[in-house]
Phi, psi and omega in degrees: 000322178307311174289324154329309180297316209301294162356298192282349169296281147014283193265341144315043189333299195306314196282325193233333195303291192318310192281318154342288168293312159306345189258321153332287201279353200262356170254346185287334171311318183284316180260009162246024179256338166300278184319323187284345187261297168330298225281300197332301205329282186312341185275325181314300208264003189265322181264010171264330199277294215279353160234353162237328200227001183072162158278006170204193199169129164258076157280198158236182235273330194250031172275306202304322174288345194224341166348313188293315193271343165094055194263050200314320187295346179235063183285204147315333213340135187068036163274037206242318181294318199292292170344289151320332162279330172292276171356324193285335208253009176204112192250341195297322194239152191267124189267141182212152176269141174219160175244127189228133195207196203186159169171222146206154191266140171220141200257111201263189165280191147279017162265354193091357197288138162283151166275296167224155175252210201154097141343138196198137177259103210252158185230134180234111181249137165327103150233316195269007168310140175287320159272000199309177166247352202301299175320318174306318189279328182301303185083006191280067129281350185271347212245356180242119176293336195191137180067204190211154178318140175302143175254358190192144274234357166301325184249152199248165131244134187251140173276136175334291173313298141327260179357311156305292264250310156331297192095015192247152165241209175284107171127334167297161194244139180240163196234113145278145161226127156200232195207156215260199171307312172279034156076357178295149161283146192217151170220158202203106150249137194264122204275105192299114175279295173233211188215156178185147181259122169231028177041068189221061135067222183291341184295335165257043199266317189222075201231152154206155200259100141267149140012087186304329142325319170318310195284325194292284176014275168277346140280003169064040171292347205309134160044056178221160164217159078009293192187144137238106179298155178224132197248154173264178202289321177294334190066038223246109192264102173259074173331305203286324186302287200328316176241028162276324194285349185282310224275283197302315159321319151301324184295323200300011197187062173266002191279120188272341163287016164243114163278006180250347167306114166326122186207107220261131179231144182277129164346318178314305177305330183270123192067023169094006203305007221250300188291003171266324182270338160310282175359294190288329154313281181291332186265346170295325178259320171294335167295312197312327196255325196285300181283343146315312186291329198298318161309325204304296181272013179275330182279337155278307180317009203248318178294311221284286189331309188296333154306338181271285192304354186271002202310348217275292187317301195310296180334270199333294194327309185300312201312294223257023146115219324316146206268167186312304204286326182299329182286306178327269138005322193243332160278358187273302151346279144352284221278304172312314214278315170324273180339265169024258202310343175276307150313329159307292169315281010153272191301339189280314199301301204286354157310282173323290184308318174298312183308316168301264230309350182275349148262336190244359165057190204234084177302094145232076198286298178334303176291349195273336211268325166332342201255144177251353186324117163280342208262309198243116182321096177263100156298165171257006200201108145278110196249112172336145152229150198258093178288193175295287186313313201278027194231357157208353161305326146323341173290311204302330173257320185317311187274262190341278205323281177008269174331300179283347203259318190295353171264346179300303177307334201255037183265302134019314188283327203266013170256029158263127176253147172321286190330295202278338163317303198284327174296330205299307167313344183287318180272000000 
């Protein structure tokens, strides 16, 4: 009987082609509208996690209170032990130490005289670490625009912006003044390696990349961190985990007369982040389901019709007896196989198309650059991602909807009576 039905689909343009191609575009629209949203979702908080907050952050409890100043005297200490203790007790995540500072760049002449200065926010990151993961995580070979990653704990990258605003390139020596952990004044100078972009709209506006040996250095830092950030490995911002491991972690280290005590916060916790990420939650699941009912129902009304035009066939069918349920029964059939393969189509296009765009990403740089927000990492480049989910979310309206619009239609046969079939033929 299948093959019987496949022929007749087959031979029949009108039964499978049309429904065929529509049902194609309308699931391949569905998993890359999926994948576009994933990618926004993930991209949005993986680039708040990779320049503030990790998906998860160790500070102690009176850094954590004073953040917004950057207070490096109530840094870390001995975070090469902690480190190691995180590392033991959360292997799911990547632990990494950073110094995070401020000050200023001063650009000198060749006489030492300044040229320019320029507030500057600076990070001292794992990078040359033997084991570290960070260059991976970073990703900057993608991201330097002029000159190359610093090889040693002497040399900066300066952001693009900073770098103008300066006037310097790969080879010039830049001077920090700022101050050091016990607060003494310090300078430090440092030999510009490259340049870099990280597409985050204002946020590398006044930014430099160091070493983290560079930073202990130049603060007077040794075996101190600013915070340890934590990724998870896959690098995938799983909200509800982040704060369950945040919650069991804090209680062990509830003692409230140590200010100094490790005291660990979830993305969620940084910069107000808890209400971007609801936020985000929500309007994320309500687009999704709005555009699902919308397809749902273009595609049953799609079942409905192609049921409707058939009345002409089914009558002659009934005429020459075939029984009701069997007629019934053979669009449903139909109706499956159509659905299938189209969603089967549906799904290869809309993969493929997520999968390029998932490398070569979504320029909204124009729009990005509007924004003065400093708190939330904003890419400028949005890259589609190719999930679990999009590998069958196209069966549910492709198939269902099909299906259901084609029983809606075929309800119908069994309200024919033998009498008005034969006027119908007649006519």
């Amino acid at each position: 009987m299948i093959n019987f039905l496949y022929k007749g689909l087959m031979r029949d343009r009108s039964r499978s082609f049309f429904p065929l191609i529509i049902i194609t575009l309308i699931v391949a629209i569905i998993i890359f509208f999926s994948g576009f949203l994933n990618g926004i979702y993930n991209s949005l908080f993986f680039n708040t996690a990779l320049v503030n907050s990790g998906h998860l952050k160790v500070v102690t409890h009176a850094y954590n209170l004073e953040h917004q100043l950057l207070p490096n005297d109530l840094a870390l200490l001995d975070s090469d032990t902690l480190l190691d203790e995180l590392n033991s007790k959360y292997s799911d995540y990547t632990w990494t130490p950073r110094i995070t500072f401020a000050g200023l760049l001063d650009v000198p002449d060749e006489n030492g005289e300044t040229l320019t200065q320029s507030p500057v926010f600076g990070l001292g990151i794992d990078f040359l670490s033997i084991n570290s993961t960070q260059l991976k995580i970073w990703d900057l070979s993608k991201k330097i625009t002029k000159g190359k990653i610093f090889a040693n704990k002497n040399q900066v990258l300066l952001s693009e912006k900073l770098a103008k605003r300066l006037d310097v390139a790969p080879g010039n020596t830049v001077t920090f003044i700022g101050s050091t952990m016990d607060g003494a004044f310090s300078t430090y100078n440092f030999l510009v390696s490259g340049i870099f972009n990280l597409n985050l709209g204002p946020i590398d506006k006044n930014m430099m990349i160091v070493d983290i040996k560079g930073a202990e250095f130049a603060l007077d830092m040794d075996n101190a961190a600013s915070e340890i950030l934590g990724y998870e490995n896959g690098l995938y911002f799983d909200d509800k985990e982040t704060v369950e491991m945040r919650n069991v972690y804090n209680i062990q280290y509830s003692d409230t007369t140590d200010a100094y005590r490790p005291f660990m916060l979830a993305l969620r916790d940084s910069n107000q982040m808890s209400t971007i990420v609801d936020f985000s939650n929500v309007i994320m699941f309500i687009i999704m389901s709005l555009f699902l009912v919308v397809v749902t129902l273009v595609l049953w009304n799609m079942g409905i019709m192609n049921g409707l035009r058939r009345y002409g066939e089914i009558g002659m069918r009934l005429a020459i007896g075939e029984t009701k349920g069997h007629v019934f029964k053979s669009m449903i059939i139909e109706s499956l196989m159509v659905g299938f393969l189209g969603s089967a189509f549906g799904t290869i296009v809309g993969i493929s198309i997520t999968s390029y765009l998932q490398k070569v990403g979504i320029d909204y740089s124009k729009a990005i650059d509007s924004l003065n927000s400093s708190n939330f990492a904003m890419p400028n480049v949005f890259y589609p991602q190719v999930t679990v989910e999009l590998f069958y979310i196209g069966f549910i309206p492709g198939i269902l909807a099909t299906v259901f619009g084609t029983m809606l239609a075929g309800r119908a046969i069994y309200s024919r009576e033998m009498a008005q079939l034969f006027k119908e033929l007649e006519a």
